[in-house]
N, C-alpha and C positions, 0 to 999 in steps of 0.2 A: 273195152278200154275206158269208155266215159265213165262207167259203174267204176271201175280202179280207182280214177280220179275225186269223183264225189263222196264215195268212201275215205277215202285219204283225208279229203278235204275237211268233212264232217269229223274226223276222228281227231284230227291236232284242234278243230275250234272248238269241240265238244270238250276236250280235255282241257282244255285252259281258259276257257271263255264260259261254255256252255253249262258246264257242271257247279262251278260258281254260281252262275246265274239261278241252276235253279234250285241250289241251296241257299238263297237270297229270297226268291217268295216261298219256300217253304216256312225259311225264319218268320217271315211275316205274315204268312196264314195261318202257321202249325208250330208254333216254338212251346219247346217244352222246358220250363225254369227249373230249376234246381230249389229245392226245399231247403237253403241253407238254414243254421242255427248256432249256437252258441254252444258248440259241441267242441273238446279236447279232450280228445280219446290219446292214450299213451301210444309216440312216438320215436320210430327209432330209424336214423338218418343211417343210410349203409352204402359206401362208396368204396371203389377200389383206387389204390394209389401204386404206382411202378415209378421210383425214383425222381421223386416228389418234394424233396428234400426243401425246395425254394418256394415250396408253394404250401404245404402241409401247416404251417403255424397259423398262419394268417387263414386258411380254411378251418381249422378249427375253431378260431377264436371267433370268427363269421358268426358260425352254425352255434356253438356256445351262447350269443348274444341275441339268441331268439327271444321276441318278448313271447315266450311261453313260458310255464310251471317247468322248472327247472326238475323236478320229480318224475313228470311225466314227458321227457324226453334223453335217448341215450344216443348215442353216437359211436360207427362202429365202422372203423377200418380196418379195411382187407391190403396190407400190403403185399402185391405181388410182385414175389421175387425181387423187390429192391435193392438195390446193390449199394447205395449209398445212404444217410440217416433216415430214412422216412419214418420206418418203426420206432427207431430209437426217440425223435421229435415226439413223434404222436403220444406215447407210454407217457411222453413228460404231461399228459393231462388225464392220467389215468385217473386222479382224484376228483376229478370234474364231469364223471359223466363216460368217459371214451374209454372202449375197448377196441383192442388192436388186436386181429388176427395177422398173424403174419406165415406165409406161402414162400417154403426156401427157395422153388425153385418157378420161374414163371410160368402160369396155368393157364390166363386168359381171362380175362373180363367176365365171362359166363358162370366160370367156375370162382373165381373170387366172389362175385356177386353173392353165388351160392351159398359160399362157406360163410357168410356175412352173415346172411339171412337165418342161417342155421342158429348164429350165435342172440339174434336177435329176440326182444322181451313184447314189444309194442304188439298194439291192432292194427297200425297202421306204419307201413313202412314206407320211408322216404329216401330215392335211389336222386342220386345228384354227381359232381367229379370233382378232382381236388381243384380245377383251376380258376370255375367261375365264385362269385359272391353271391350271397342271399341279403333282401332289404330285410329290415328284423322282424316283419312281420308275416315271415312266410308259413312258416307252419301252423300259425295261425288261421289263417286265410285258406289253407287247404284242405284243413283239419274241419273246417264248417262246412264244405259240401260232405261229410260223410257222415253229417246228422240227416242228410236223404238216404234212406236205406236202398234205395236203388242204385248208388253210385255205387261204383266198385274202383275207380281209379279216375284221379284228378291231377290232370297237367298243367303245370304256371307257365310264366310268358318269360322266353329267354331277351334280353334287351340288350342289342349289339350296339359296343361303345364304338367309337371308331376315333382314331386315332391320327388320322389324314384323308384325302379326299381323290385316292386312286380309284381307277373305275370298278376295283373289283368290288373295294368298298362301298362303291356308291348302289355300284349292283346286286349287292350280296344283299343291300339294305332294303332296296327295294321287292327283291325275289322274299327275303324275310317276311315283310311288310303283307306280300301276300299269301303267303304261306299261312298267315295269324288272322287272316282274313277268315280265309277259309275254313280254319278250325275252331274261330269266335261261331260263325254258321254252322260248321257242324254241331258243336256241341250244345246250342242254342236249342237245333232239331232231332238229338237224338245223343250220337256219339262220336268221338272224334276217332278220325283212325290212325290210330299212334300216338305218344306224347314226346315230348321234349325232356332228352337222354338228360338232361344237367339239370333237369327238376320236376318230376313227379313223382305223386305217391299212389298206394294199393294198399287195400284192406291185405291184413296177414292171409287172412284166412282161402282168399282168391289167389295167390301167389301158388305159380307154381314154377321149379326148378327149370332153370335154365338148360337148353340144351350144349352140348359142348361145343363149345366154336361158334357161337351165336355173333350175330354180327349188329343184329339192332335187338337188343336187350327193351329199348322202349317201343318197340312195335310188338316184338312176342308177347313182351308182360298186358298191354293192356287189349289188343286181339283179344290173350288166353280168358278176360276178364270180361268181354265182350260172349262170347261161346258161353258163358258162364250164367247169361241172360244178365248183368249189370251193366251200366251205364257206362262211360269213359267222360268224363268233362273238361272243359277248357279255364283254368281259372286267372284271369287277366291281373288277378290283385298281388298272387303271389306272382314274383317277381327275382328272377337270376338275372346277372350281367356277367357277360364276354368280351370278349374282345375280337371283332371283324377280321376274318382271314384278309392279308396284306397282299398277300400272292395269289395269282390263277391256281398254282401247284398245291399249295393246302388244300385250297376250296376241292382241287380236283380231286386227290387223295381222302374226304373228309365225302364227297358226293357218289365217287365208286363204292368204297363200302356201304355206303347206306342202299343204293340201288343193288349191290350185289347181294347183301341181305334182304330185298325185297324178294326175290328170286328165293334164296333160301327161306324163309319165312314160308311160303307157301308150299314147298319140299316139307318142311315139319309140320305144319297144319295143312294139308288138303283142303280141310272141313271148308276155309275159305271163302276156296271158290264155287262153294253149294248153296244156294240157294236159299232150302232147305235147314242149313245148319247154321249158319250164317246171317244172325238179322241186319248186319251190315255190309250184306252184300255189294250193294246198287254203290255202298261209298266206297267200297274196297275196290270195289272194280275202277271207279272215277277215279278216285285220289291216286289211288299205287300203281294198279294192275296196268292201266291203259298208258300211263305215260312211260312204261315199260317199253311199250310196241310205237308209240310218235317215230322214234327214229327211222321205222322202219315204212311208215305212214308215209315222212319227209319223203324220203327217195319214190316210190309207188307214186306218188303226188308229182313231182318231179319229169320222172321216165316218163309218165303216160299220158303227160301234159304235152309234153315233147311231141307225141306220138301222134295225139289227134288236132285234126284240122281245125281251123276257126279261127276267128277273131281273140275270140274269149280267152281261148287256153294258148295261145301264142302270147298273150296279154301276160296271162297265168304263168307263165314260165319262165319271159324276162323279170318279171318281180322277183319269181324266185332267185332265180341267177344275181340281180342284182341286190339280194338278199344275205347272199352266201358269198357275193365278190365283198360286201363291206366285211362281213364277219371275217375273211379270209386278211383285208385289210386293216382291222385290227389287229388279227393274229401276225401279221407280219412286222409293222409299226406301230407296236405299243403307242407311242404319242398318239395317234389317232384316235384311241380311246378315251380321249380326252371327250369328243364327240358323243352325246349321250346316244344318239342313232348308231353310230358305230359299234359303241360299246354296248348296246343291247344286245345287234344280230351277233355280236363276239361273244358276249356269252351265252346266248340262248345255243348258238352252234356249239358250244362246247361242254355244257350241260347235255347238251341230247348224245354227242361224243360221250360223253360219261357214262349216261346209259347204257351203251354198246359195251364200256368196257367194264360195267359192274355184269352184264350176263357172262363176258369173257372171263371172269375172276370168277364168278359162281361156278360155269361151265367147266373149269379149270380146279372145283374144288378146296378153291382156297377158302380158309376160313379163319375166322378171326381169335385162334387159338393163342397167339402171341398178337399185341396188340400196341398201338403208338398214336399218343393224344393227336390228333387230328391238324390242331395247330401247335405255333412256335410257341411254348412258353414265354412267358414276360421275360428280358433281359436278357434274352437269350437272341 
């Protein structure tokens, strides 16, 4: 029962404390820079849009307003299955650069992607969504790590506006905050695993088709880029803006599929979890794999604290409890959330809920064949 416990124990700090840490002296014994240059290479931005119609002009005109060679950048939307102008908007700048594919009936973010890609002219393709903004110097800025011929795929930095000062926001900001932590260190030491869905890009040539119902599109594409023996990078300069989920229930909806695509991810690559195949093993396993199984760590940690005798772990187990009594009082009286101690263990408890319910969405087969932006659109 003690090995149950020490195990457990070791696994949730190892996951979020320990793996950090030792991609922190790796950065600073073994960091491998990226050989930027003064490289723009022909790009072409490909995004899908499903009833988009409020947000479609003002992305366009965004992405138009790069300061790049207006020659060596095209622009290419997939409207799926829109039911309202999004096509019709988009055409109105077909003289500018933009072609519209347009999907009668809805296919799914994997497959729009796809059909994008198909239509696509660039070396380097830039996958992004209709609702964040780009600073005008993004394609710039990403287009210069691919004068390293070892990169294959460079993530920019998403920056959450926030809009009032609820706890989810405050928390979302801060889980953000370390999230960018983590993947400034990884890609400092090697490669990042995953990038950020609203803005990165991949050599054409490494791109490979989506599979159908894919759920994290930016975890397949730069994984598949990684197997490929090229790099992944984190580029801090290029730079998208969002807007902070307002509610627990986006955030929650927006954190199942991505943990339930974790799951399926590793169903469509095996290769993964080899060793062997895999030179990013050791962060695959830290970053995605493990905090898969925390939940399950929690409880084991828990029960079998309960179970054995001592000072220690009777210590160990009203912490916990009085852990999971605040998160619970949170979740009960919002206002309490007000409390930043409150509203940590409230969301930390309900991220690792998430967890459980992204295996049950996988487990259950769902996939992300029909598809619903994550958060509320502006004005809506």
């Amino acid at each position: 029962m003690a090995a149950i416990f020490w195990l457990s124990l070791f696994l949730v700090v190892y996951t979020y404390l320990g793996y950090p840490l030792c991609l922190a002296l790796l950065a600073r014994f073994r960091s491998h820079p990226v050989a930027k240059g003064a490289y723009q290479p022909t790009v072409s931005v490909v995004f899908a849009a499903c009833n988009e119609e409020g947000n479609i002009v003002r992305r366009l005109e965004n992405l138009l307003a790069q300061e790049y060679p207006k020659e060596k950048l095209e622009v290419i939307v997939v409207s799926d299955g829109s039911k309202d102008r999004t096509a019709e908007l988009a055409r109105g700048f077909a003289g500018r650069g933009v072609t519209v594919v347009e999907l009668t009936e809805r296919s799914g973010k994997a497959v729009a992607l796809n059909a994008g890609v198909a239509r696509a002219r660039g070396e380097v393709l830039l996958f992004c969504d209709a609702r964040q903004s780009f600073d005008p110097e993004v394609v710039r800025e990403l287009g210069a790590n691919f004068a390293d011929p070892r990169v294959g795929c460079v993530s920019g930095e998403l920056l959450l506006l926030k809009k009032g000062s609820s706890g989810i926001q405050v928390e979302m900001g801060a889980y953000w905050s370390y999230e960018k932590w983590i993947r400034k260190r990884e890609s400092d030491t090697g490669s990042v695993i995953g990038a950020t869905g609203a803005i990165f890009a991949v050599r054409r040539s490494l791109f490979r088709d989506l599979p159908h119902g894919t759920l994290l599109d930016d975890v397949f594409t730069p994984m598949s880029v990684v197997l490929q023996g090229y790099r992944v990078v984190f580029e801090p300069a290029a730079r998208a803006r969002d807007q902070v989920s307002q509610e627990i229930s986006q955030e929650w909806v927006r954190k199942v599929r991505t943990l339930a695509g974790n799951w399926q991810l590793i169903g469509f690559i095996p290769g993964l979890l080899s060793p062997g195949e895999n030179p990013c093993f050791w962060r695959f396993l830290s970053h995605k794999v493990l905090r898969l199984v925390v939940p399950v760590a929690l409880i084991l940690l828990l029960a079998s604290g309960a179970h054995l005798p001592g000072f220690f772990y009777q210590v160990a187990t009203w912490l916990q409890l009085g852990f999971y009594l605040l998160a619970a009082l949170g979740g009960a009286w919002p206002a309490t959330r007000s409390n930043r101690i409150v509203n940590l263990c409230y969301f930390f408890l309900v991220m690792n809920l998430v967890a459980v319910a992204g295996f049950w969405r996988w487990a259950r087969g769902q996939s992300a064949s029909v598809w619903k932006p994550a958060y509320v659109k502006p004005g809506e």
